[in-house]
C-alpha positions in Angstrom: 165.0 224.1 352.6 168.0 225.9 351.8 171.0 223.9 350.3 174.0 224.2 351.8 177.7 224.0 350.3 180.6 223.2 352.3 183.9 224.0 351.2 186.4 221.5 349.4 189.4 220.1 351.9 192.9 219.1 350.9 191.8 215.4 351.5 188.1 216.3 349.2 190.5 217.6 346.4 192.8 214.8 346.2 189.7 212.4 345.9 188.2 214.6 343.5 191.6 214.2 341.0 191.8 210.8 342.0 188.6 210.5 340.6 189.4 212.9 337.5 192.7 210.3 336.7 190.5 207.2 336.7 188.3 208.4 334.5 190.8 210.0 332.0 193.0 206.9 332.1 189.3 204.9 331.4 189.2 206.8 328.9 192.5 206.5 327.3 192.3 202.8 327.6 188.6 202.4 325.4 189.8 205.4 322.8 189.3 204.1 319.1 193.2 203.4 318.9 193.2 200.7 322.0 189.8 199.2 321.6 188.3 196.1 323.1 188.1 193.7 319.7 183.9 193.5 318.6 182.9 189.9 317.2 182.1 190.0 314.1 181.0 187.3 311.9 179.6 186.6 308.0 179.3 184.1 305.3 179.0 184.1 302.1 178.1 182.0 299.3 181.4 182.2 297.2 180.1 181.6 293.9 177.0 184.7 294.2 178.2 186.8 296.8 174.7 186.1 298.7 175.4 186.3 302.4 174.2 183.1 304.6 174.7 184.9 307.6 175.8 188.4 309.2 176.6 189.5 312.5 178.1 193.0 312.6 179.8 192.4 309.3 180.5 196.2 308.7 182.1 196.8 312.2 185.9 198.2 311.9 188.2 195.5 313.5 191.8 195.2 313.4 192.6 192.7 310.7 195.7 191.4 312.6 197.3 188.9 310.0 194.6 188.5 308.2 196.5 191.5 306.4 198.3 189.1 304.7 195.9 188.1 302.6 196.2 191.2 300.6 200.1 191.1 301.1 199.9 188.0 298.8 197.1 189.5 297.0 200.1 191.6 295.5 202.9 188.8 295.5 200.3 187.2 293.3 200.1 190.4 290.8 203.7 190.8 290.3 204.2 187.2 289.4 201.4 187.1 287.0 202.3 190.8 285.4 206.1 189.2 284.7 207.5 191.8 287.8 209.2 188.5 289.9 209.1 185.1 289.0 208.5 182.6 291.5 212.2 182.6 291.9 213.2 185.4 292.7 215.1 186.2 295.4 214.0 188.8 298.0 216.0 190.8 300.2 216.0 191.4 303.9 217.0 194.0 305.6 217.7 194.8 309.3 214.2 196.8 309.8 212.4 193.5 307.9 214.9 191.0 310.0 213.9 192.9 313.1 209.9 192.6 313.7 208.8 190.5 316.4 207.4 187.2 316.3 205.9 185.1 314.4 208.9 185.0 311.8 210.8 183.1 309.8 214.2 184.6 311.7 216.5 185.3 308.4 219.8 187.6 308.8 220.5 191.0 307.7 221.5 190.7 303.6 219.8 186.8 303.5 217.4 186.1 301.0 214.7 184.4 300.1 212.7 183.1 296.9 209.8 184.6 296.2 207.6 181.0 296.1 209.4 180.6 299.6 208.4 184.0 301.0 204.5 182.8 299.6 204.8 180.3 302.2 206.3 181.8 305.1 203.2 184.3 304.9 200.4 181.4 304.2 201.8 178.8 306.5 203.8 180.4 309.3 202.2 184.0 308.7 205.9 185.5 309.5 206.4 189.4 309.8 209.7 189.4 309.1 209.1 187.9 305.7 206.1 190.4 305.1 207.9 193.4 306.0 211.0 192.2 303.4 208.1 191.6 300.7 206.9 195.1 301.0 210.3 196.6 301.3 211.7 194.5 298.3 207.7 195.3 296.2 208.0 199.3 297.1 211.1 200.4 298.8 209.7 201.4 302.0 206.7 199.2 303.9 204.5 202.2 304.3 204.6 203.0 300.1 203.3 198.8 299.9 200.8 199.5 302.6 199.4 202.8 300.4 199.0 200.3 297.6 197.1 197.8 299.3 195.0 200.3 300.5 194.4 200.9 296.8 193.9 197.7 295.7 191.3 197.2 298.4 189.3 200.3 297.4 189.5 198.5 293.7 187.9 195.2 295.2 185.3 196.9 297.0 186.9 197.0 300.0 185.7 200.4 301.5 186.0 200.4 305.0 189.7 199.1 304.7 193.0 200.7 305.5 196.1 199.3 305.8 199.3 200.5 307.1 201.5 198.0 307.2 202.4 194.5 305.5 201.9 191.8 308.6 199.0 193.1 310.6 201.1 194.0 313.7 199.3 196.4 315.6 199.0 199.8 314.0 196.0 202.1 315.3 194.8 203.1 311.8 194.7 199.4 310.5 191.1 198.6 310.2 189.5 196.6 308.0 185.5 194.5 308.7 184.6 190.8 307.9 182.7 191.7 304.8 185.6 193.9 303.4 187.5 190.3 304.3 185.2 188.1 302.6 186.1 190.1 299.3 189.3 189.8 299.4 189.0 185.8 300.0 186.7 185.8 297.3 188.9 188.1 295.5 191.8 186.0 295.5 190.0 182.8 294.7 188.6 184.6 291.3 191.9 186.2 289.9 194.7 183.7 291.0 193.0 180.0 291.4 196.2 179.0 290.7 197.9 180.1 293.3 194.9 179.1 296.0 196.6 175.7 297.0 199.5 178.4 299.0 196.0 178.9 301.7 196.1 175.0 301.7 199.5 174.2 302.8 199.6 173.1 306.7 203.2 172.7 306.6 206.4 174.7 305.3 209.6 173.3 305.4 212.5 176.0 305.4 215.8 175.6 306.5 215.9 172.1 308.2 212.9 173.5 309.7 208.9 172.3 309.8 206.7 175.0 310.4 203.3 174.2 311.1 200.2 176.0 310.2 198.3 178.4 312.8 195.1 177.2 311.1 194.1 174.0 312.7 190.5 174.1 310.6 192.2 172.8 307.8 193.1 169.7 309.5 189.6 169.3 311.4 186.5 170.6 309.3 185.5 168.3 306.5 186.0 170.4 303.3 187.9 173.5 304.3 190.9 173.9 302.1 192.1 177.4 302.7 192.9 180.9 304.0 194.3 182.3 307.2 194.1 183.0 310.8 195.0 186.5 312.6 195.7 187.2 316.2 197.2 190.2 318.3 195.8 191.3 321.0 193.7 194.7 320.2 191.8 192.1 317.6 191.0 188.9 319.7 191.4 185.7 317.5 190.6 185.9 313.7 189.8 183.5 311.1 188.9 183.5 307.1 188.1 180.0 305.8 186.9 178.6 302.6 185.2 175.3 302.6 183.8 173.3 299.6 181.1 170.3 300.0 179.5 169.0 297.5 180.6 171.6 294.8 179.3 174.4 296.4 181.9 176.8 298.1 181.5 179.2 301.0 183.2 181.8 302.6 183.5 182.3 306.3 184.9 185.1 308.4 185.2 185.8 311.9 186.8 188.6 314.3 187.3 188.7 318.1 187.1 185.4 319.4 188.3 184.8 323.1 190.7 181.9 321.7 191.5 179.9 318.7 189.5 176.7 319.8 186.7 179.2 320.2 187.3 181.0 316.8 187.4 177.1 315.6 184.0 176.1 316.9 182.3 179.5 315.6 183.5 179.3 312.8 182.5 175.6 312.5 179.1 176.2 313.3 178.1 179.1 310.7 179.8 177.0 308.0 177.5 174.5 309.3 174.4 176.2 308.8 175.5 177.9 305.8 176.2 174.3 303.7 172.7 173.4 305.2 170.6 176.3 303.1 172.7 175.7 300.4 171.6 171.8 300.3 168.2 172.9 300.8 169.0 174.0 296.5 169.5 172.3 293.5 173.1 172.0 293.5 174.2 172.8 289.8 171.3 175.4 289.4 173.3 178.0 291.7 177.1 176.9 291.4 177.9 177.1 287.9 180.6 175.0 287.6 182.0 174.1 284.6 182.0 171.4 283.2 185.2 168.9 282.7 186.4 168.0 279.5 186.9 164.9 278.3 189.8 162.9 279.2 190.9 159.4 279.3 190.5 157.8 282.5 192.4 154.9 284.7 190.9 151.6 283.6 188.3 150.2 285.7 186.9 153.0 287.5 184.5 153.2 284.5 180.5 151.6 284.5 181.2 150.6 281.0 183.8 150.4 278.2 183.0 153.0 275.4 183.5 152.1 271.7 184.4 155.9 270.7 181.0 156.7 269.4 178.8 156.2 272.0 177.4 158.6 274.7 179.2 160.0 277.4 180.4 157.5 280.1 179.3 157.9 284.0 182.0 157.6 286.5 180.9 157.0 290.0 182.7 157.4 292.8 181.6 156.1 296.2 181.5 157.9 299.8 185.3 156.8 300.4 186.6 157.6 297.3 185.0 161.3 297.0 188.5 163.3 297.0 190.6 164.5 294.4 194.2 166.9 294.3 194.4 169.5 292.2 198.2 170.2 290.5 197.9 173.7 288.9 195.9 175.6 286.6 196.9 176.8 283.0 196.6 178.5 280.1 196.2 174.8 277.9 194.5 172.3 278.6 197.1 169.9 277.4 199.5 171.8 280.0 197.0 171.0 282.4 196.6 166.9 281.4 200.4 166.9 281.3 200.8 168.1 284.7 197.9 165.5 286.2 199.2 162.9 284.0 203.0 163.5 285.6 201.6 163.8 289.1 199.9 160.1 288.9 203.4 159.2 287.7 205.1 160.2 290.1 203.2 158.7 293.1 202.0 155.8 291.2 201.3 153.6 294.6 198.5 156.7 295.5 197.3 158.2 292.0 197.5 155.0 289.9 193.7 154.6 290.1 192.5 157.8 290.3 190.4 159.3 286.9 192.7 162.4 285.7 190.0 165.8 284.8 190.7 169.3 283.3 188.1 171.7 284.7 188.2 174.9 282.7 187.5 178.0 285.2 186.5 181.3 282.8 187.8 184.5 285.0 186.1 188.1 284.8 188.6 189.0 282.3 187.8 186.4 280.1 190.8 184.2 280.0 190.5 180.6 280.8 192.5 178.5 282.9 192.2 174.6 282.7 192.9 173.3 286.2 194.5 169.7 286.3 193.0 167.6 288.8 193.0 163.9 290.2 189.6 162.4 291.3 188.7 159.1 293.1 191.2 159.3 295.8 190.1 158.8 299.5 191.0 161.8 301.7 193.8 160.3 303.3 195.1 159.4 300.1 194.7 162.5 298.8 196.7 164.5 301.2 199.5 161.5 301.5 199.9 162.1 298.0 200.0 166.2 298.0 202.4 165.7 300.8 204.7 163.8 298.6 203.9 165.6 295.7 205.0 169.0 297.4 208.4 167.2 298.1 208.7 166.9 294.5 208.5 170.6 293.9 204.6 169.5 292.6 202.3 172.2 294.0 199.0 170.5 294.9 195.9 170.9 297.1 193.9 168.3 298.4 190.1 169.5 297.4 186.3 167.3 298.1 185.1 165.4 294.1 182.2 164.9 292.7 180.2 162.0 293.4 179.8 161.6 289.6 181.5 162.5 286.7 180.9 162.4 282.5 183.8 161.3 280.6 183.9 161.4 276.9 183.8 157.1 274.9 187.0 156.4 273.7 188.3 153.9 271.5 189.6 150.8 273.1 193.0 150.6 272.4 
């Protein structure tokens, strides 16, 4: 049979462009710049690196706020290399004071402290504050964002690009949940003492409360840090660090359909990831250091030591298996000072709690001694934070031991 053609009318043609539009505007709407977000998921044993579990962890995502982790990577850097202080006063401008929501809402020529700008990022994740940070760091937001893409290529972060300080949408933004999980774990090794910022789930600024976004640190037993991103190229985001029973993991997830659903995910592989790790002997894989010997509140010991003796055992049951941490320093008498002035100062919560210093060695070999407050019941523990932070006290509420060796000292 011969085929036939029939010629293309007026009415054919416009069908055909119709046609020709949809699928060039299809096509326009999936390009790589306006993506539908991928899920993406991974956790990681904190301590090793070993990944507990891995779902497309090397897919490009946009970060969304999640960018300010590495924002406050750098605030972190210039404290510690003597650049600001947590003091100093930051500057906005009308390009900083002019991003869109979520900010803080400070004027053209306003400032703000650099502690306070630490908080605004962690707690409210404000872009306002973010862009003054990067503007006040390099001079212009786009100079910051080179450097953070440096500072990710030094932490292993390859598949990480960053173009701007907040995570509001930029097409070239891109970053993965592994490349995320390094720079949680990242910031955990080279500024512990600075970690109790990811804690915070409220910032007071201004006759203000602001809230935190991240509603896992109120709800999953043992989380005690990092942040959440949203826009809406990225779906919901979500890096958490949870500790139980002294081991630590990292989670991570991108492009959930909603935050109660980025919640429950991220819930779940935390979930199955503390499960293998009970299935090992505890202290064989974390490495934790171990506290030196302090004096402890009276009572909370099994028996008095005469000085001489062995090491005494302190036990704490189920209810009393909290603690706060107050800082971390370069003494360890700094660090007993600080625990020592935090029990004094909210006597009625801390009075009975057994005061530690737990050294923590970083890569670089320096050692900080972290001053901590054990025994405490987990409401206790973040009432007293709570009042603590009022006091200009920096504190984060972290999960105890269930028993802990104390060096005999003389009665006295």
């Amino acid at each position: 049979m011969t085929e036939t053609t029939r010629p293309i009318t007026r009415r054919g043609g416009l069908r055909l462009l119709a046609a020709a539009a949809l699928v060039l505007l299809t096509a326009l709407v999936l390009s790589p710049g306006q993506a539908v977000a991928k899920y993406a998921s991974l956790v990681i044993d904190a301590e090793t690196g070993e990944v507990l579990h891995a779902v497309n962890a090397d897919t490009r995502n946009y970060p969304a706020s999640l960018t300010k982790m590495m924002t406050l990577y750098k605030m972190f850097e210039a404290v510690e290399n003597g650049r600001w202080s947590m003091n100093t006063r930051l500057r906005m401008s009308a390009r900083a004071a002019g991003q869109p929501p979520s900010k803080l809402g400070l004027k053209p020529g306003q400032t703000i402290s650099v502690r306070d700008a630490i908080l605004a990022l962690s707690v409210k994740s404000a872009n306002d504050i973010a862009a003054a940070v990067a503007e006040n760091y390099s001079g212009k937001e786009w100079k910051f964002a080179r450097e953070m893409t440096a500072t990710a290529r030094r932490l292993g972060m390859n598949r990480t690009t960053f173009r701007n300080a907040s995570g509001l949408p930029h097409s070239a933004q891109m970053s993965t949940a592994r490349d995320m999980a390094k720079l949680a774990r990242a910031l955990l090794r080279d500024f512990p003492q600075y970690y109790h910022f990811f804690s915070r789930t409220r910032f007071d600024f201004g006759g203000v409360s602001h809230k935190t976004h991240n509603k896992l640190l109120l709800s999953y037993d043992g989380a005690d840090g990092f942040k959440t991103g949203y826009i809406r190229a990225s779906g919901f985001n979500l890096v958490t660090s949870a500790k139980r029973d002294g081991r630590r993991v990292i989670g991570v997830v991108f492009g959930a359909n909603s935050s109660s659903a980025r919640n429950r995910l991220m819930a779940k592989h935390l979930d199955r990831a503390f499960a293998e790790l009970g299935s090992a002997p505890v202290l064989a894989k974390a490495n934790i250091p171990a506290p030196a010997p302090l004096p402890t509140a009276p009572g909370r010991e099994e028996e008095q030591g005469d000085g001489d003796g062995p090491p005494r055992i302190v036990e704490f049951d189920k209810k009393s298996r909290w603690g706060i941490q107050v800082g971390a320093f370069a003494q360890s008498e700094q660090a007993e000072n600080m625990a020592m002035k935090a029990r004094n100062t909210v006597p009625s919560l801390l009075d009975g709690g057994v005061i530690s210093v737990v050294p923590l060695t970083k890569k670089n070999g320096k050692v900080l001694h972290r001053a901590r407050v054990y025994g405490l019941s987990k409401r206790d523990a973040y009432r007293a934070c709570k009042l603590l932070e009022r006091r200009h006290i920096p504190c984060m509420e972290l999960r105890g031991p269930e028993t802990l060796e104390m060096a005999s000292l003389p009665d006295s």
